[in-house]
N, C-alpha and C positions, 0 to 999 in steps of 0.2 A: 504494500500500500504506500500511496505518499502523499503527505502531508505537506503546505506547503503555507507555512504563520504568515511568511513577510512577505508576500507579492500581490497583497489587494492593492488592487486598482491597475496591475499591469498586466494588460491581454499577451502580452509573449511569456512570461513566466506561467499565464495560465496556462497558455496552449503547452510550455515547454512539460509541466505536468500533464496533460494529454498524452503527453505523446514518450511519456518516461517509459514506457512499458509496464508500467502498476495497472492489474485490474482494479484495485479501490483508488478512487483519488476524493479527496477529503476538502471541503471548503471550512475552514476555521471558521466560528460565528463573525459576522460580519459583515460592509456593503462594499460588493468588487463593481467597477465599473470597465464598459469596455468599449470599443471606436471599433470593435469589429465583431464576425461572428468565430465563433469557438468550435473544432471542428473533432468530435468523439471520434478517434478511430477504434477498431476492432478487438484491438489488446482491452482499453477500458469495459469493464463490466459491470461497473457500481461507481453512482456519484452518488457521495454523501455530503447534505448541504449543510448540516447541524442547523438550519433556520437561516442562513445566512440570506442575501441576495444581490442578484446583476441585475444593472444596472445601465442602461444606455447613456454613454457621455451624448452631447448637446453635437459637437462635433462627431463624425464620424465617417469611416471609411467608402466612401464614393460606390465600392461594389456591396456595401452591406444596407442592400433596401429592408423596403418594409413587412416585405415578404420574406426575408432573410433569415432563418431564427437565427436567436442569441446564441443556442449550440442547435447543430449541426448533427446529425445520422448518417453518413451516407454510406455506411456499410453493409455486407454481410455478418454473419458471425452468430454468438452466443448470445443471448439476450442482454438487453441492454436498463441498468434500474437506476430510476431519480428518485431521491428521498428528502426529502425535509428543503427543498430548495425553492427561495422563491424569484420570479420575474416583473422588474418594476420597470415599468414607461409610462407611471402616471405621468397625463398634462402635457406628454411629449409627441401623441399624434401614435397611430395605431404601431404594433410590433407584432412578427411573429414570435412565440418562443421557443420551442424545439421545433423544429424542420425536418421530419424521417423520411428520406428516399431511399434511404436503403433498407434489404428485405429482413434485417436482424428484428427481433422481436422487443418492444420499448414496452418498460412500465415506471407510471410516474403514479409515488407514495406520496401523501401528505406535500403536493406539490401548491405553490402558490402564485397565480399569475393577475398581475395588476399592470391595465391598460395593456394588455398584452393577452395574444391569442394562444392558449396554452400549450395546443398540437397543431401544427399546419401538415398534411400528408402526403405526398405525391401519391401518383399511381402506380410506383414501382415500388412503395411503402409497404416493411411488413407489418404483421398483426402490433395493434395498441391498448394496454387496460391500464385501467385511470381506476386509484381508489381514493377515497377522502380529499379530492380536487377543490380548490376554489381558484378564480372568479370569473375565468377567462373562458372564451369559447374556441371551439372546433371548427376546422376547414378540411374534410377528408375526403380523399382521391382513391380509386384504385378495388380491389373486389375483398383487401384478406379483413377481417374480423376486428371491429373493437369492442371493448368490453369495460364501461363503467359503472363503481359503486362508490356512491354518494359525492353525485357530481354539482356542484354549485356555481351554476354561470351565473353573470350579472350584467346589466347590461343595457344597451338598446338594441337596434339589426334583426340581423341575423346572428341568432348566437352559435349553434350549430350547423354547418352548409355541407350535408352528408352528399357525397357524390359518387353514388354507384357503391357504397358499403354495406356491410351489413354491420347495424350496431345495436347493439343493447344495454341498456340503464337502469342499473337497481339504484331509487332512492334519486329524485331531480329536484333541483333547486332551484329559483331564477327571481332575481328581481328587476322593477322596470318594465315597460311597455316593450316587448319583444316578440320576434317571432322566433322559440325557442328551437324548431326544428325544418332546414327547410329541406325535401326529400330531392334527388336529380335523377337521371339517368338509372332508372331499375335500383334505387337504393333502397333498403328494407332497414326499419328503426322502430326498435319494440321499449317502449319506457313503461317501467312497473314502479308506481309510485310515486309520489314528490308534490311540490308545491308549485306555482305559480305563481309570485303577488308584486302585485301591479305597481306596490308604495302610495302611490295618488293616484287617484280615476284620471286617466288619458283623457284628453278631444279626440282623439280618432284612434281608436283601438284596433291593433295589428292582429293580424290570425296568430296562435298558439302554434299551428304547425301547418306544414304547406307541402302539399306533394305533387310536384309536377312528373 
């Protein structure tokens, strides 16, 4: 594993632990900031964030849009797990947060994403399960499987924009006037449970879920 105290706030030190060859790599509690995206290769197997979180400098690297996530998947390989880590862009205009194009399997524990879309998927994305999530929504691409339990979006939009997946959801959560689920292309999305609340009665109330 490794551990690395003294390098908040520098994206090369982060990455240089990416890429040490440690399946564990360890975020010391804290707020890391970064001007680019952060890219998991295939050795890593476990981020453990103890609560910590990244952070988008104001500045930032020209090829890291907003579609970009903060880290990066684009491998094959052995599953891949986030724990206790959170994602902040409040105030700073939409972010992705993790980005999986590649076919490894992603599970994000007790993850936190603020102003920030928690899974963005390609279609060449492997399977995703999300447990005890808050507050960010979903963009999913592609046919393989996600699987969440006790998913808490918040929000306005579209919170969820399933595209051609098949997903399922024990225990939903959403605040704000949204359309929490919207279906595309043959996507199949089964939600057992949850809340919906509005906070304030809207002027013009969105559909709960859409399936084109």
């Amino acid at each position: 594993a490794a551990t690395y105290a003294t390098v908040k706030h520098y994206l090369k030190a982060i990455q240089a632990a990416m890429n040490s060859g440690a399946e564990v790599v360890y975020f010391p509690s804290g707020r890391y900031r970064i001007s680019d995206a952060i890219d998991v290769p295939a050795s890593v197997r476990r981020i453990e964030g103890l609560y910590s979180a990244i952070r988008v400098l104001p500045r930032r690297a020209e090829r890291f849009t907003r579609e970009t996530g903060m880290l990066r998947v684009t491998t094959g390989g052995e599953p891949l797990t986030i724990d206790r880590l959170a994602f902040d862009n409040m105030e700073q205009g939409p972010q992705a947060g993790v980005e999986q194009s590649g076919s490894r399997t992603l599970v994000l524990r007790d993850v936190i994403s603020g102003g920030v879309e928690a899974v963005r998927r390609t279609a060449s994305g492997g399977p995703v399960f999300l447990e005890n999530s808050c507050c960010g929504g979903m963009h999913l691409e592609g046919s393989q499987g996600v699987w969440a339990r006790q998913f808490n979006t918040e929000g306005t939009g579209v919170r969820v924009r399933n595209d051609g997946a098949p997903l399922w959801i024990l225990g939903l959560k959403t605040e704000q006037n949204c359309t929490v689920v919207e279906n595309v292309r043959g996507a199949r999305t089964e939600i057992v449970g949850g809340l919906l609340y509005l906070v304030m009665p809207p002027n013009a109330p969105l559909p709960a879920f859409v399936v084109n």
